[in-house]
C-alpha positions in Angstrom: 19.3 -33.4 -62.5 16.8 -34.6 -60.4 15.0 -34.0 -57.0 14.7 -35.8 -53.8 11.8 -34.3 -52.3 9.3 -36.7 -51.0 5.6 -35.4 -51.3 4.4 -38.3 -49.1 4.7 -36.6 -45.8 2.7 -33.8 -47.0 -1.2 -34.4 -46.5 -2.9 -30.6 -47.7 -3.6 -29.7 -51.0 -1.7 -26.0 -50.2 1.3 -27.8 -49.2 1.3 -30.2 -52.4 1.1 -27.5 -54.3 4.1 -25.6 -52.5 6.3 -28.5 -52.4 5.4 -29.0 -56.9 5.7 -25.9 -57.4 9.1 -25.1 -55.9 10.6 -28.6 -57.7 9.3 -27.2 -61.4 10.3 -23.7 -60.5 13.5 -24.1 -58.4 12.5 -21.0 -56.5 9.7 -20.2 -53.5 6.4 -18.6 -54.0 6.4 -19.8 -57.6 2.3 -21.1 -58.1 2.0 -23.8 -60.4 -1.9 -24.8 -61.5 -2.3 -28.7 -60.5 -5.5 -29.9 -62.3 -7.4 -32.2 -60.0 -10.0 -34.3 -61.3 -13.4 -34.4 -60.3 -14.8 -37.9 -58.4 -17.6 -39.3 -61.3 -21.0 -40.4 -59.2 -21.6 -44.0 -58.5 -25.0 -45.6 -58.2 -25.7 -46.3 -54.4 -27.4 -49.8 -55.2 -25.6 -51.0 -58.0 -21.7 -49.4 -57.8 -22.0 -48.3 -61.4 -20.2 -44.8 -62.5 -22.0 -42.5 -64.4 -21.7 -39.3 -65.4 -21.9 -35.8 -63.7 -25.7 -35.3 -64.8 -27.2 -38.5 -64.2 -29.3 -38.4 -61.1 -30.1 -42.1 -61.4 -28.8 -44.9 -62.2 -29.8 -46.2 -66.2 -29.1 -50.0 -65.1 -30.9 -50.4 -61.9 -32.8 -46.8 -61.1 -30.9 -46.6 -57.8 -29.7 -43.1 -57.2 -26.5 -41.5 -58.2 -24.2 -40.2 -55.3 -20.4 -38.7 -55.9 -17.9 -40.7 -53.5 -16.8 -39.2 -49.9 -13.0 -38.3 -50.8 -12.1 -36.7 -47.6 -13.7 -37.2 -44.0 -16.1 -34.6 -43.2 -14.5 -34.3 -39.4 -10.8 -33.6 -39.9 -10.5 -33.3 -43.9 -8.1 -36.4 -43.9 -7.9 -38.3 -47.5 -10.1 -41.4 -46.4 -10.5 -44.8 -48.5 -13.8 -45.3 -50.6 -15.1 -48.7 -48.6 -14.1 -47.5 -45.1 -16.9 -46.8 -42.4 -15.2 -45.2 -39.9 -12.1 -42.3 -40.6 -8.9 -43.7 -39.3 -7.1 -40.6 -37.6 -10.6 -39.1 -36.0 -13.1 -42.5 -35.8 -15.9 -40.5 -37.7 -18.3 -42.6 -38.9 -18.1 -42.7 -42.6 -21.0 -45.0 -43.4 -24.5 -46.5 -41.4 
């Protein structure tokens, strides 16, 4: 038996978590844990990854910054290379 719910349409994390936890469950107000992983830093010259305690990068000495996952104006999910956020135009990048 399966399920024909499409999580697409949902964008918040609350609502994910609704919509997954009422297809494991079968029943509302069930809370399942989702484990989300945490974005590893990237050197801001170079584009290596590093680890979570690096504070600089070991190949080029450039510094280590964690990736914008969500735009800082309207919380929208936001892709790593664009400048500007595509629902509010916030600039992403100088």
């Amino acid at each position: 038996m399966g399920s024909n719910i499409d999580l697409r349409r949902y964008e918040d994390p609350s609502s994910i978590q609704d919509a997954f936890s009422k297809v494991v469950s079968g029943k509302a107000g069930y809370k399942a844990v989702i484990e989300r992983k945490k974005p590893k830093p990237k050197c801001t010259k170079c584009g290596r990854g590093g680890d979570e305690d690096q504070k600089f990068c070991p190949q080029c000495g450039g510094k280590m910054a964690v990736p914008m996952t969500n735009c800082p104006g309207c919380k929208k999910p936001i892709n790593e290379n664009d400048k500007f956020c595509i629902e509010c135009g916030h600039q992403l990048k100088e």
